[in-house]
C-alpha positions as CSV (number, residue, x, y, z in Angstrom):
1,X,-48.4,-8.7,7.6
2,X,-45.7,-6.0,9.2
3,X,-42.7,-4.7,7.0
4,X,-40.4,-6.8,8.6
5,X,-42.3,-9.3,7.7
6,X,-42.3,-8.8,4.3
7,X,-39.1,-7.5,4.4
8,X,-38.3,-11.4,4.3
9,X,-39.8,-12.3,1.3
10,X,-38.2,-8.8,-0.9
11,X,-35.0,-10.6,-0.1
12,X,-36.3,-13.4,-1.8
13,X,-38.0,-11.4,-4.7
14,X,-36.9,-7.9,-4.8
15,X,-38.0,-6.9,-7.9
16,X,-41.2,-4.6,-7.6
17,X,-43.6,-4.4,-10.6
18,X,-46.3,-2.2,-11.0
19,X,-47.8,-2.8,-14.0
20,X,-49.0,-5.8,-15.7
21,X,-48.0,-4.9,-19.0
22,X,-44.1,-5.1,-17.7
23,X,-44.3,-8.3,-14.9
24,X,-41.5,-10.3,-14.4
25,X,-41.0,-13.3,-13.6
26,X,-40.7,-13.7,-9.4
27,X,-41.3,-10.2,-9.0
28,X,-43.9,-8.7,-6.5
29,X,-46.5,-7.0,-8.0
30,X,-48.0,-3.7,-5.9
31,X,-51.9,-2.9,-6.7
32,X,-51.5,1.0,-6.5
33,X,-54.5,3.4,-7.7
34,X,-54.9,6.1,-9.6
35,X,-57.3,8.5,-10.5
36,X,-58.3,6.3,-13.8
37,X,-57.2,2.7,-12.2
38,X,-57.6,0.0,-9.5
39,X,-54.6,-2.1,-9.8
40,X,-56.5,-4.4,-7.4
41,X,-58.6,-5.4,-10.2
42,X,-55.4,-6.8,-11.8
43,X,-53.8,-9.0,-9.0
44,X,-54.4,-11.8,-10.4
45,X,-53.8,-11.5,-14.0
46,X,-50.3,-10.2,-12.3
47,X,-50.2,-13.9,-10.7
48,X,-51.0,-15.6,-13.6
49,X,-48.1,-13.7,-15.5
50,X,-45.6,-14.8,-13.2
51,X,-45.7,-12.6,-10.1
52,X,-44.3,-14.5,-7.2
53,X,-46.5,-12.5,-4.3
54,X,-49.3,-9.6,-5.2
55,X,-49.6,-6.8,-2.5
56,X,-53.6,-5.8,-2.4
57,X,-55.8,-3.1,-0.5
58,X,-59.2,-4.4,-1.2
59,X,-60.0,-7.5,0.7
60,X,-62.2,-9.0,-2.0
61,X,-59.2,-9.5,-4.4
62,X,-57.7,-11.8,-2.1
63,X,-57.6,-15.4,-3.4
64,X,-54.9,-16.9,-1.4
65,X,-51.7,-16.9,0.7
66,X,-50.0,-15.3,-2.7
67,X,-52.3,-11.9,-2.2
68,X,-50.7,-10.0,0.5
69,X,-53.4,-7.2,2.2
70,X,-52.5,-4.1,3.5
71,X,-54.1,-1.0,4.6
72,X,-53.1,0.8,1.8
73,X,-50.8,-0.5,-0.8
74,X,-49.0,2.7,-1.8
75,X,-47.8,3.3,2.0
76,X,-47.1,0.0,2.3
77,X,-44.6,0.2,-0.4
78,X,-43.1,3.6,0.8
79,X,-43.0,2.1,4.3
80,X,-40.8,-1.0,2.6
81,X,-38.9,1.1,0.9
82,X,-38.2,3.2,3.7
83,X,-37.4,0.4,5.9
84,X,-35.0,-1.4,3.1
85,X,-32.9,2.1,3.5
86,X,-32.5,1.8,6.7
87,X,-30.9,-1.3,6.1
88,X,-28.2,0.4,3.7
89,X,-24.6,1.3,4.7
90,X,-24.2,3.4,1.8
91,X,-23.8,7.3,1.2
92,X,-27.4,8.7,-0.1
93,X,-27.3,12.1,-1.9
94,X,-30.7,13.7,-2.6
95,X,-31.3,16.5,-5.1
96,X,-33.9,18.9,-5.1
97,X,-34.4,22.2,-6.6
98,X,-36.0,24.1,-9.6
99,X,-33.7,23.6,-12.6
100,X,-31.1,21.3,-13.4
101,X,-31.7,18.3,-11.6
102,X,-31.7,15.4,-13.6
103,X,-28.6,16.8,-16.0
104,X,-26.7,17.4,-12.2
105,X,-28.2,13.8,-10.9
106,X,-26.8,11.9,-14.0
107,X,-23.6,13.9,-14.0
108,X,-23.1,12.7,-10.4
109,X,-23.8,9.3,-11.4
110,X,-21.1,9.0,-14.2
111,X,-18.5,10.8,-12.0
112,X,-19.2,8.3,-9.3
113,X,-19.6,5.4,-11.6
114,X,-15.9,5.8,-12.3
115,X,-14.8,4.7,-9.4
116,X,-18.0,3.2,-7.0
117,X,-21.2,0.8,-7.8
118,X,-23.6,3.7,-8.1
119,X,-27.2,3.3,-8.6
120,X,-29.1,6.8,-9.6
121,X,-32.9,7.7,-10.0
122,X,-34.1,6.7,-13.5
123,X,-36.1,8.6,-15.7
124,X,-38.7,10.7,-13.6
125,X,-38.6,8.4,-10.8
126,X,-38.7,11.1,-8.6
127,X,-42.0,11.5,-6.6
128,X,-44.4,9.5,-4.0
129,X,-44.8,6.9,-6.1
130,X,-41.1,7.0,-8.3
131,X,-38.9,7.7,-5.4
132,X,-39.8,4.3,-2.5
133,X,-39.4,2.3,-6.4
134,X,-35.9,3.5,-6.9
135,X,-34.8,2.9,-3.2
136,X,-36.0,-0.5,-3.7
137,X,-34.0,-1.1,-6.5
138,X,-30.3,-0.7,-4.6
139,X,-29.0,-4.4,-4.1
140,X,-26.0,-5.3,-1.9
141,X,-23.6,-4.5,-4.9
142,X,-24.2,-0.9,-4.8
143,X,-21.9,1.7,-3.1
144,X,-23.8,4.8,-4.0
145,X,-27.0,6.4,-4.8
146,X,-27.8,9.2,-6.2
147,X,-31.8,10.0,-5.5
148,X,-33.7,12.9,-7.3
149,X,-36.6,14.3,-5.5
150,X,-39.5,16.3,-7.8
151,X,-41.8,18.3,-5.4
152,X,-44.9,20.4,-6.5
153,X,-45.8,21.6,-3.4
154,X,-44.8,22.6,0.1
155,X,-44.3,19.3,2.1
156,X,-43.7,16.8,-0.3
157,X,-39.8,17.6,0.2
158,X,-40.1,16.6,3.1
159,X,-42.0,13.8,3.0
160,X,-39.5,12.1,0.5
161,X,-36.7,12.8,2.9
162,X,-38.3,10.9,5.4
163,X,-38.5,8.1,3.3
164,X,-35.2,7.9,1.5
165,X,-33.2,9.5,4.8
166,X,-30.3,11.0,2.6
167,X,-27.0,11.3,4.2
168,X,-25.6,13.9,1.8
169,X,-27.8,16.8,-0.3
170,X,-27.7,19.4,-2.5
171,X,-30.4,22.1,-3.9
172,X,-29.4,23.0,-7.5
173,X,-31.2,26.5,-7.1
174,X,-34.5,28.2,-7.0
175,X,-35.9,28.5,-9.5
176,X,-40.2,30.1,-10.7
177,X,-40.9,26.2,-11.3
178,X,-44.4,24.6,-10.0
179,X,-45.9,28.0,-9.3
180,X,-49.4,27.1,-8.7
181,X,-48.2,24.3,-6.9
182,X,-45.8,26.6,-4.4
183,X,-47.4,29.6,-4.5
184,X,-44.8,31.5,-5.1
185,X,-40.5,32.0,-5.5
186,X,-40.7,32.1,-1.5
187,X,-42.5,29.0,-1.6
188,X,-40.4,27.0,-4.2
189,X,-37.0,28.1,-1.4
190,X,-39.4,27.2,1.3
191,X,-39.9,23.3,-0.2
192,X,-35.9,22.9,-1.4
193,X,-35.1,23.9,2.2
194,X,-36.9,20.9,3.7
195,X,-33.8,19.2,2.4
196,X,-31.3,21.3,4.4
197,X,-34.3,20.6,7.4
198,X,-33.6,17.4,7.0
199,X,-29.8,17.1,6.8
200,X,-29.5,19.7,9.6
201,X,-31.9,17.4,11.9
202,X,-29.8,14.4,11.4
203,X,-26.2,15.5,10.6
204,X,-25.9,15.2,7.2
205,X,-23.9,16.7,5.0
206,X,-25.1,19.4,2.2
207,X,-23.0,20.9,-0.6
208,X,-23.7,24.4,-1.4
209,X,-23.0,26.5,-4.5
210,X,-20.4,29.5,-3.3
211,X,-21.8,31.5,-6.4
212,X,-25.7,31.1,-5.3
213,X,-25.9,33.6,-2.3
214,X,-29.4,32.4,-1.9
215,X,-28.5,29.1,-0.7
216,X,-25.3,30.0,1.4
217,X,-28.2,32.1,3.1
218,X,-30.6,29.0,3.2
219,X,-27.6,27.0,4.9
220,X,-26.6,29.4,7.1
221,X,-27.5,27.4,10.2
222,X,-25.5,24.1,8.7
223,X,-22.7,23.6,10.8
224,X,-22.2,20.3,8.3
225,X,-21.8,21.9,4.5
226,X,-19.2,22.1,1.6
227,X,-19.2,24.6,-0.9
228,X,-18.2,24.3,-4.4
229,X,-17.8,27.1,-7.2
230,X,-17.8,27.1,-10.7
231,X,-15.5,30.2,-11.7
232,X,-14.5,32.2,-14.9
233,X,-13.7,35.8,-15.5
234,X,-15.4,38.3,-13.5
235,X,-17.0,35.3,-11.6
236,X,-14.6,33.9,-9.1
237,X,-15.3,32.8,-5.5
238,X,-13.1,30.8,-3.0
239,X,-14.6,27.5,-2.1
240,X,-14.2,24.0,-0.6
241,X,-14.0,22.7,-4.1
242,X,-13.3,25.1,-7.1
243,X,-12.2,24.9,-10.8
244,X,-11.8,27.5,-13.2
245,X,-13.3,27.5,-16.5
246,X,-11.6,28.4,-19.9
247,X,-14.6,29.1,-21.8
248,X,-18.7,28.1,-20.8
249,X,-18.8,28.5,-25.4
250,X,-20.1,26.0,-27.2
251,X,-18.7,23.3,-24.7
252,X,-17.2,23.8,-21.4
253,X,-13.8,23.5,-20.8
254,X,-12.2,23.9,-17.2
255,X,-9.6,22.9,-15.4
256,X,-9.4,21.3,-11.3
257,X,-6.2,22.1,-9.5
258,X,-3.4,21.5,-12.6
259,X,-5.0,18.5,-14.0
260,X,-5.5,18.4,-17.9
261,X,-8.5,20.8,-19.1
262,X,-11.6,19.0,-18.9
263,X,-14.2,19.1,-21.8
264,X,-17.9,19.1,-21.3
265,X,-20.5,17.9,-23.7
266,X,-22.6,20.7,-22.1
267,X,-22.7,24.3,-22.6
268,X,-23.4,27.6,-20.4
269,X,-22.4,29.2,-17.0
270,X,-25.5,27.1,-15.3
271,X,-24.6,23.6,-16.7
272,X,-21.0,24.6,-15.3
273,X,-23.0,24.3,-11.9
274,X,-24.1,21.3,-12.5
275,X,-20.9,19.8,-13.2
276,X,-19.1,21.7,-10.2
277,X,-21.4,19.5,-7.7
278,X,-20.4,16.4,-9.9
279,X,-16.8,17.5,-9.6
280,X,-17.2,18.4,-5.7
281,X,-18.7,15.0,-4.9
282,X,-15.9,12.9,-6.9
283,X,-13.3,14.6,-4.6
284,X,-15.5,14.6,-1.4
285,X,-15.4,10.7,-2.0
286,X,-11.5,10.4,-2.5
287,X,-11.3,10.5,-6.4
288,X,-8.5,11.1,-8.6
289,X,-8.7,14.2,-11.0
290,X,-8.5,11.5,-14.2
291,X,-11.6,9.6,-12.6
292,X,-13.6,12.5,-12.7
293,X,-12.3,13.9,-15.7
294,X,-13.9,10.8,-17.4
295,X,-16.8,11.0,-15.9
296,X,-17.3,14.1,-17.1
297,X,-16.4,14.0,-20.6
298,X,-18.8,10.5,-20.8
299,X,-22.0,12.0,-20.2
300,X,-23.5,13.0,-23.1
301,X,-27.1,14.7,-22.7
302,X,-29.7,12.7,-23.8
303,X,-34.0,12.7,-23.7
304,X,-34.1,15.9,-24.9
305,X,-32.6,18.0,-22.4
306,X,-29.7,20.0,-23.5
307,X,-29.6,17.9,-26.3
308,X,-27.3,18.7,-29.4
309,X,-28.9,16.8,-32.6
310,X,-26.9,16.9,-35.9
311,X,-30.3,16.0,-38.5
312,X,-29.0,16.5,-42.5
313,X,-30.4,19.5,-42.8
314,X,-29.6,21.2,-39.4
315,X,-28.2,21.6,-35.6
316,X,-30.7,21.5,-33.3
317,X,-30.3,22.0,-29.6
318,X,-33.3,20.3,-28.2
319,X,-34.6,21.2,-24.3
320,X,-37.8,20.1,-24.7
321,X,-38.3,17.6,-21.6
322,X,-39.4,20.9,-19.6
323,X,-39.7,24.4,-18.6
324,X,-40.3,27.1,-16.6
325,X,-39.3,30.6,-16.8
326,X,-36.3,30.3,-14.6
327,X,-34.8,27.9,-16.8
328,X,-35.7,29.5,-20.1
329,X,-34.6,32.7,-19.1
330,X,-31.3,30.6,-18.6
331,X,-31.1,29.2,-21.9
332,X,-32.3,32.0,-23.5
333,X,-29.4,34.0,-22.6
334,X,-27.2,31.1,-23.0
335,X,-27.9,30.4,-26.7
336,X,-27.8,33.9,-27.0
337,X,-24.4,34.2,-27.0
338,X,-23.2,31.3,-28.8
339,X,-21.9,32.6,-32.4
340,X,-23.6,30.1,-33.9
341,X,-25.0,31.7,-37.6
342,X,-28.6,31.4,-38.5
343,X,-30.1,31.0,-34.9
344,X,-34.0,30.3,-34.7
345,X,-35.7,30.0,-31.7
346,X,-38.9,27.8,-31.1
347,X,-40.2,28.4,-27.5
348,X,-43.1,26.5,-26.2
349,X,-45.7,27.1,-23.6
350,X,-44.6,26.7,-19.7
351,X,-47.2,24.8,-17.8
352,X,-48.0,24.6,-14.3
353,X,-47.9,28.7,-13.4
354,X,-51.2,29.1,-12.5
355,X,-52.2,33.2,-11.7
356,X,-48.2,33.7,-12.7
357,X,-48.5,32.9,-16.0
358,X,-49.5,35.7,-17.9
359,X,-46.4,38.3,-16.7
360,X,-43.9,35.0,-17.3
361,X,-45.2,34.3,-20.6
362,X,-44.7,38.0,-21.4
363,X,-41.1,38.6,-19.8
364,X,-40.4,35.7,-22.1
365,X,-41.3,37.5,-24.7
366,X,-40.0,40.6,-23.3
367,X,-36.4,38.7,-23.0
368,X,-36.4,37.9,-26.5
369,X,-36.7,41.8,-27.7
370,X,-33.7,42.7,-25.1
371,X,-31.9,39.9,-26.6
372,X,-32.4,41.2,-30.3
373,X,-33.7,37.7,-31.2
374,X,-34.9,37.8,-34.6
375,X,-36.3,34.0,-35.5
376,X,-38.0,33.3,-33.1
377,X,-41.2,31.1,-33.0
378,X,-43.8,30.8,-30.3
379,X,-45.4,27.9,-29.7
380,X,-48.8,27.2,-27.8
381,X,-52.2,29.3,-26.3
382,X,-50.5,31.2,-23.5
383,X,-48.0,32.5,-25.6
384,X,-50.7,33.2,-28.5
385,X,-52.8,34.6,-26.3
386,X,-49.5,37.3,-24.6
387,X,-48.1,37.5,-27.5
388,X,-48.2,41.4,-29.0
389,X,-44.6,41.3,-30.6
390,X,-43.9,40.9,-34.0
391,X,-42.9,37.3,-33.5
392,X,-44.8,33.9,-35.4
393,X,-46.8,32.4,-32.9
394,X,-48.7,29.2,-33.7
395,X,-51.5,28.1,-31.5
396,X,-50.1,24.3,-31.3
397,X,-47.1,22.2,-32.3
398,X,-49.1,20.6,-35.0
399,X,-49.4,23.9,-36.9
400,X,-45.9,24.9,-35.8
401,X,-45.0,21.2,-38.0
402,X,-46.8,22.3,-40.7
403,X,-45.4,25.4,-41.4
404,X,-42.0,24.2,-41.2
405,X,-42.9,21.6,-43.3
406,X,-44.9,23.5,-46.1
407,X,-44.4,27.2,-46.0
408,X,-40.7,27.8,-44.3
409,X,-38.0,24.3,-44.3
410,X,-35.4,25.7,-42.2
411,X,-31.7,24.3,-43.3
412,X,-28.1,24.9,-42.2
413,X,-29.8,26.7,-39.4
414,X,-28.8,26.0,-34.9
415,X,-32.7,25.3,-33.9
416,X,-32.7,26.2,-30.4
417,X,-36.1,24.4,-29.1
418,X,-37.2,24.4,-25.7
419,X,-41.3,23.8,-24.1
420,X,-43.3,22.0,-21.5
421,X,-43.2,18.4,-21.6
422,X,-47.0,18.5,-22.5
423,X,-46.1,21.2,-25.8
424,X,-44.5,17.5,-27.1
425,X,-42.0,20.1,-29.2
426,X,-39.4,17.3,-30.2
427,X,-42.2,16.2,-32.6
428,X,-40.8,19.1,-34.7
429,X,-37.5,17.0,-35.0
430,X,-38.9,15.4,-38.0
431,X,-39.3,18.5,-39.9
432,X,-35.8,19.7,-39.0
């Protein structure tokens, strides 16, 4: 069966599944592997659940006209989804880079929301598999998407791009994240530039931060680009689209042309370039300053990423989704300076550095000292293992728990926590 062909019946039933756990009813249910799993194998359980049509690679699954085979089920589906975005009339923005992409994605999505239909990556939906899923979930109703791209290594970038053809993009910066993956800083620019590639290739339009001097080089050859710039004292560059903020401590507060000051949920110099893009975008599109100002002030940051959590006993500011030393170096310095009394700091390992993560674990540590950061707390082997400060390290969170719990109860204290998703640090929540 071709695409088009079964482009016919996702009109019919365009809801994908992909797990028999979570079918629904009329939906079509894609066999994919994995390294543990044959989906294949569950095809027709999916049928039995209420799958309209299964998708299948294994030709010994197939039971009847309902089991659709295909070469391979995974590039089928990107194939479809690629396809059902070529049928789409709406603006696509891609996001890619090393820090800040999912805070800038869904502050894009509630500025746009204010005035457009707007349908944004959720969750981690942002690879191979994540990505063709999330295309496939825009319905004629929508007016906008907003599609996050998470690369590992060089290539994937531009693989996604081929699939989800984005009409408008932005890199959010470069950043020491997938190091083993990349190679390198050069390689992690190397991969976010497959964006501008792409956009270049097929005149699209990029938005570029004025303050990042990085990316203006990057773009350099984009004939098609707007640039946007988050300023406050001794920080100030003309752009396309500029505001000027009032104070980056504890929230943000800035200010677009003469509207009304604007008041962020977010806090820092970096998040203020996240929400610049947001506010660039809202006027690219032709919205008022109010619209955008309520988009702003909406989003609040949730699942644990720049997360400000009020328990009984304490403040914490939870960043434990991710990290890498790009962005803890950021929120390091960040927290830092907030006059916050009684800081303590509980840092996690950062995962995926490969032969890099020896010197970034100990300029983490290194930072910490320059910063005069007393109560801190290191969490995990690598730092253990790098760790020749006078700083508590524990080996894992569990004994990290257990001391909070048993030996040192923190109260009326700002808990500044931030790890590798794998460290699983917002288990310490409990305790705080």
């Amino acid at each position: 069966m071709t695409i088009e062909q079964f482009y016919k019946i996702f009109l019919q039933y365009p809801i994908i599944s992909t797990d028999t756990r979570k079918i629904k009813k009329d939906s079509l249910f894609f066999a994919l592997k994995g390294e543990r799993f044959n989906a294949n194998t569950f095809a027709e359980q999916a049928l039995e659940q209420g799958a309209a049509y299964v998708v299948i690679d294994e030709a010994e699954y197939k039971k009847s006209d309902k089991f659709v085979l295909v070469d391979d089920v995974l590039v089928f589906l990107q194939n479809l989804a690629k396809y059902h975005r070529q049928q789409l009339q709406i603006p696509v923005i891609a996001i890619v880079g090393s820090n800040g992409k999912t805070t800038t994605k869904e502050l894009i999505h509630s500025v746009l929301s204010e005035k457009f239909v707007t349908l944004s990556t959720p969750g981690n939906f942002n690879n191979h598999i994540g990505l063709p899923l999330t295309l496939l979930m825009i319905n004629p109703e929508h007016q906008m998407a907003v599609i996050e791209m998470g690369a590992n290594h060089v290539g994937e970038n531009a693989f996604l791009c081929e699939i989800a053809e984005p009409n408008f993009g932005l890199i959010t910066n470069n950043g020491k994240d997938h190091l083993d993956g990349f190679g390198s800083l050069e390689g992690v620019a190397k991969s976010n530039s497959e964006l501008y590639y792409y956009l270049l290739k097929n005149n699209g339009l990029a938005f570029v931060n004025a303050h990042d001097e990085w990316l203006l080089r990057m773009a350099a050859r984009l004939e098609n680009k707007k640039t946007y710039a988050g300023n406050f004292d001794g920080k100030e560059k003309s752009a396309d689209y500029a505001a000027f903020a009032s104070q980056l401590q504890p929230n943000i507060e800035f200010n677009i042309h003469k509207s009304s000051s604007i008041t962020s949920h977010l806090s820092g110099d970096y998040n203020f370039d996240n929400i610049m893009v947001a506010v660039a975008l809202g006027l690219h599109f032709g919205m008022s300053e109010e619209e955008i100002k309520r988009g702003i002030e909406k989003y609040q940051p949730k699942n644990n990423r720049s997360q400000i959590i009020k328990t009984e006993k304490n403040t914490v500011y939870m960043d434990a989704y991710n990290a890498n030393p790009s962005s803890m170096e950021l929120a390091l310095k960040n927290t830092a300076m907030m006059s916050n009394p009684n800081k303590v700091f509980i840092l996690g390992d950062m995962f995926e550095l490969g032969v890099y993560a020896e010197a970034e674990h100990k300029y983490i540590i290194h930072l910490c000292q320059q910063l005069n950061l007393e109560n801190v707390m290191l969490v995990g082997s690598e730092f253990k293992k790098y760790n020749t400060s006078a700083y508590m390290c524990f080996e894992t969170t569990q004994e990290a728990n257990d001391y909070l719990k048993k030996t040192r109860p923190l109260k009326e204290s700002f808990v500044f926590i931030k790890g590798s998703r794998g460290m699983k640090l917002e288990t310490l929540l409990e305790v705080l």
